[in-house]
LOBATI-150986 format. One record per residue (C-alpha): x, y, z; residue in three letters. Coordinates in Angstrom, 3 decimals, padded with zeros to 6 digits, always signed. Example, Ala and Ser with C-alpha at 12.3 -4.5 7.8 and 13.67 -1.06 7.14 Angstrom:
REM LOBATI-150986
+----------+----------+----------+------+
|       px |       py |       pz | type |
+----------+----------+----------+------+
| +012.300 | -004.500 | +007.800 |  ala |
| +013.670 | -001.060 | +007.140 |  ser |
+----------+----------+----------+------+
END
This chain:
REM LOBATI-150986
+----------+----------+----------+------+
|       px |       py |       pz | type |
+----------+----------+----------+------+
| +071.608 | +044.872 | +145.401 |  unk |
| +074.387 | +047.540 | +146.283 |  unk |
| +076.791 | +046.660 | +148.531 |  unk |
| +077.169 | +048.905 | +151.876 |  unk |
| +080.063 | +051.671 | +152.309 |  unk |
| +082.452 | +051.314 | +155.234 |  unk |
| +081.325 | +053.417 | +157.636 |  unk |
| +083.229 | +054.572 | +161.023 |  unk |
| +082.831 | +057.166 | +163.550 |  unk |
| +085.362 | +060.362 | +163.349 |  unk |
| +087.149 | +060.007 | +166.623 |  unk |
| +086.588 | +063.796 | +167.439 |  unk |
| +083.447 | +064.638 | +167.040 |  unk |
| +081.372 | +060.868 | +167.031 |  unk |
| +079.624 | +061.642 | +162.899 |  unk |
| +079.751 | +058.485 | +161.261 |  unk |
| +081.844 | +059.066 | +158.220 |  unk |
| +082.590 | +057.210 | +154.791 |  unk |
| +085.772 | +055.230 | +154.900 |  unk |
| +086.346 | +055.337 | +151.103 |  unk |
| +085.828 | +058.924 | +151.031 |  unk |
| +086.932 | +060.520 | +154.472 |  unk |
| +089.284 | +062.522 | +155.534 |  unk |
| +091.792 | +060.215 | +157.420 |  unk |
| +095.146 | +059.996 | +159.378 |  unk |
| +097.435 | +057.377 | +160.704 |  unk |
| +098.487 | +056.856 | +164.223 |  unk |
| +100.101 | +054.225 | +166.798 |  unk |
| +099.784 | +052.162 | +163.441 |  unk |
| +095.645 | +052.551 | +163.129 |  unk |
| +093.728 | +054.640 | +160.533 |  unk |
| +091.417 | +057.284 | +161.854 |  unk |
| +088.783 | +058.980 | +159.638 |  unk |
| +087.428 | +062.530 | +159.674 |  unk |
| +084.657 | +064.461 | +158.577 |  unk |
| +086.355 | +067.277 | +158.048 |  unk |
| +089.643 | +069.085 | +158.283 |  unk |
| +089.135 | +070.316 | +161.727 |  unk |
| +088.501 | +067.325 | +163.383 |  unk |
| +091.553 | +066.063 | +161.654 |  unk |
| +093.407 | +069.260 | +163.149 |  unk |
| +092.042 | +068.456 | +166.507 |  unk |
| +092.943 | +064.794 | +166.423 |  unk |
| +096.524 | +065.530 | +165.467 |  unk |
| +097.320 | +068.501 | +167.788 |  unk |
| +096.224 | +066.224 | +170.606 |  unk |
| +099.051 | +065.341 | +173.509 |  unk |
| +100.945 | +061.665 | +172.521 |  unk |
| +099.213 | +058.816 | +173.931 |  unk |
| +095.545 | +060.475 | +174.360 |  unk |
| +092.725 | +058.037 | +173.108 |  unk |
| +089.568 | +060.491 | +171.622 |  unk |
| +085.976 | +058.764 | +171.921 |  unk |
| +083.940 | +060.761 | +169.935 |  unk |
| +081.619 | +063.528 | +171.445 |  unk |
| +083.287 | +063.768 | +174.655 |  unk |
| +086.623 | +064.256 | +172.907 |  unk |
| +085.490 | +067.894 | +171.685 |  unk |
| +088.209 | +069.324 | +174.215 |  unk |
| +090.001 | +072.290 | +172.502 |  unk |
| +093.855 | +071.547 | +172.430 |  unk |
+----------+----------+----------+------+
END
């Protein structure tokens, strides 16, 4: 029997995304993964101290 991947849920957009193969960034000492390069974009262009939740965090910055 395989083990099962890490998953998570990209902060921008709510996909649940591979930990060990994700896009990912570091912030306020967490790691944040992504399931692509925009939502990465997104995540990082958005104002200090904002906390995205997934879906409703699709704001454009």
């Amino acid at each position: 029997m395989t083990e099962p991947k890490p998953a998570t849920k990209d902060p921008i957009c709510g996909m649940t995304v591979d930990e060990t193969t994700a896009i990912h960034a570091e912030h306020a000492g967490k790691t944040f993964y992504f399931c692509s390069v925009l939502c990465r974009q997104k995540f990082l262009a958005m104002p200090a101290g904002a906390e995205p939740t997934g879906p409703t965090a699709r704001l454009r910055y």
